[in-house]
C-alpha positions in Angstrom: 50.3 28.0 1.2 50.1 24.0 0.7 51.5 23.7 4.1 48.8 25.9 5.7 46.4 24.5 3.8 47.2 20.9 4.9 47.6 21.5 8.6 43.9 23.6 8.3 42.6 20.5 6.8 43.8 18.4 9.3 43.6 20.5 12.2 40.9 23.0 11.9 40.7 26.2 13.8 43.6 24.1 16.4 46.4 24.8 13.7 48.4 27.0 15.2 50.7 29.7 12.5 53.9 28.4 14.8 53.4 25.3 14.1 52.8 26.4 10.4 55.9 28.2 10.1 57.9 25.1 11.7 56.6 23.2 9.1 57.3 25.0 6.4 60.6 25.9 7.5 60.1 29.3 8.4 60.5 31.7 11.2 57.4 33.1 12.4 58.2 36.8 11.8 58.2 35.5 8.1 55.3 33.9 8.3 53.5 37.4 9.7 55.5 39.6 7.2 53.3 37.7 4.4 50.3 37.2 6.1 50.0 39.9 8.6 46.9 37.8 10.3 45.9 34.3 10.8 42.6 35.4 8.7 45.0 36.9 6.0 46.6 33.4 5.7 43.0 31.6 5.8 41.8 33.7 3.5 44.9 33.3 0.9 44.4 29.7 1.0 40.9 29.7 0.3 41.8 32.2 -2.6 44.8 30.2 -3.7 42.8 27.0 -4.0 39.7 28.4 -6.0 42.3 30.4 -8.5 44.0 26.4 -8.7 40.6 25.0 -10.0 40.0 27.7 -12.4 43.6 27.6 -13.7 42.9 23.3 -13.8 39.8 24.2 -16.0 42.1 26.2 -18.5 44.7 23.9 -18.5 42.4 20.7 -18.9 40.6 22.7 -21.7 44.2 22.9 -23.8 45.7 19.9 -23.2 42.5 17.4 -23.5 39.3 16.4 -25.7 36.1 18.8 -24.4 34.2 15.9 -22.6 37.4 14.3 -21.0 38.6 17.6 -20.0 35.0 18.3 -18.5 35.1 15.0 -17.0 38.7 15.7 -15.0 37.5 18.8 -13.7 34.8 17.3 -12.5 37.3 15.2 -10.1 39.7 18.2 -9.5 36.5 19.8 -8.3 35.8 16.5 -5.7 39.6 17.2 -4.2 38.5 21.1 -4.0 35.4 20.1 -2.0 37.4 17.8 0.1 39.9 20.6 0.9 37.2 23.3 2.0 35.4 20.8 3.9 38.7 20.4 6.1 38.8 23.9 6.3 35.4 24.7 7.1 36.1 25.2 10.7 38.6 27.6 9.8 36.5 29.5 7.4 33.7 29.8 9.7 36.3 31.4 12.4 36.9 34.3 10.2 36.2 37.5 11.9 33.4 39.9 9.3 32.9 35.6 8.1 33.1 34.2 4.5 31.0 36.0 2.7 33.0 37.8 1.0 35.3 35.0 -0.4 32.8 32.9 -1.2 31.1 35.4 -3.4 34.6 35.6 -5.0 35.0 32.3 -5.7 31.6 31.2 -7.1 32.1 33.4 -10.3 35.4 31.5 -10.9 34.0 28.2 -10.3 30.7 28.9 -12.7 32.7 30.4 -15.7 35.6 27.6 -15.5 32.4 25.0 -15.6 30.1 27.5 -18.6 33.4 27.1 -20.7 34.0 23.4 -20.2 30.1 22.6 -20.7 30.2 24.9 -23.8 33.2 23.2 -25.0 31.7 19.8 -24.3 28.4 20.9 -26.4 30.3 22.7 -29.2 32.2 19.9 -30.0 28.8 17.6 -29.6 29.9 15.0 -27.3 27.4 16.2 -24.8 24.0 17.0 -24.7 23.1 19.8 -21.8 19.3 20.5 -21.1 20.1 21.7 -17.9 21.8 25.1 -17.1 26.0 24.1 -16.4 25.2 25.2 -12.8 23.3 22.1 -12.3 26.1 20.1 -13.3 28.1 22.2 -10.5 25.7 21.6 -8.3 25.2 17.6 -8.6 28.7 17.4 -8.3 29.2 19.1 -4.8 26.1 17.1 -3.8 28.3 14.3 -3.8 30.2 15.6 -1.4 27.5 16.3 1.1 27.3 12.7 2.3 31.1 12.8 3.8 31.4 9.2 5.0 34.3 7.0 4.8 35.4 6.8 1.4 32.9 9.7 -0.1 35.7 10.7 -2.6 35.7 7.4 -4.5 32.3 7.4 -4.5 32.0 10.8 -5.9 34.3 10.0 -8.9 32.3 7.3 -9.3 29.3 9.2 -9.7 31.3 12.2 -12.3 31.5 8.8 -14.8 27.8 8.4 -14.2 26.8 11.7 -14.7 29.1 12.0 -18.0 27.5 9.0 -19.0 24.3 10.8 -18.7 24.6 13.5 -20.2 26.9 11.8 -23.3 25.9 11.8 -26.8 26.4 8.2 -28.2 26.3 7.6 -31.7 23.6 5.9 -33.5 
């Protein structure tokens, strides 16, 4: 998976599954027995990678304080964006097209941001007068200005946005 997933980024629709299985030192008969078509693979990856963010939003919720573990997500969410961006190409080559794993994914996304947010609130190191979607939605705004070095300026931006939305004692 993190093989195909890095030559789609890279490469786009022009990755070919030979030169997937070469590289992750497989035959291509292997390759095919576990992903019987090239949008079988595409769409595993795609799969793969939201179930990764939600799972970083569960693990980030038990290992850290609510608004730092809000805060990481935030930037695991970035490196998410920057991965489906590579593979938009791909994505949009899907035969029947994305809808159906995009409406998959965006219930996965919203809950692993509802429990962060709510987290973040409960514990009152935030203040949220807008719906968590919002916050979801500012981030991956970020992303839509892809020049250069967008990613640092994106996390950039998740510290100003935490910083907004902070509650500061008096």
């Amino acid at each position: 998976m993190e093989v195909a997933k890095d030559a789609f980024a890279k490469k786009g629709a022009e990755a070919s599954l030979e030169e997937i299985a070469r590289l992750a030192g497989v035959g291509i008969g292997t390759l095919y027995r576990h992903f019987p078509t090239r949008d079988a693979l595409i769409g595993d990856v795609y799969r793969n990678e939201t179930e990764q963010l939600a799972r970083a939003a569960r693990d980030l919720a038990e290992r850290l304080p609510p608004k730092e573990a809000l805060r990481q997500w935030m930037l695991v969410f970035i490196d998410y964006i920057a991965t489906k961006q590579g593979m938009y190409p791909v994505l949009n080559s899907l035969v029947g097209g994305t809808s159906t794993l995009y409406a998959a994914s965006g219930p996965l996304i919203s809950s692993s941001m509802e429990m962060l947010t709510a987290r973040a609130v409960e514990s009152g190191d935030i203040r949220l007068d807008i719906p968590p979607l919002d916050l979801l939605r500012a981030v991956s705004g970020l992303a839509s200005n892809n020049g250069p070095d967008w990613k640092d300026a994106a996390r950039r931006m998740v510290d100003i946005i935490i910083a907004g939305i902070e509650v500061r004692p008096e």
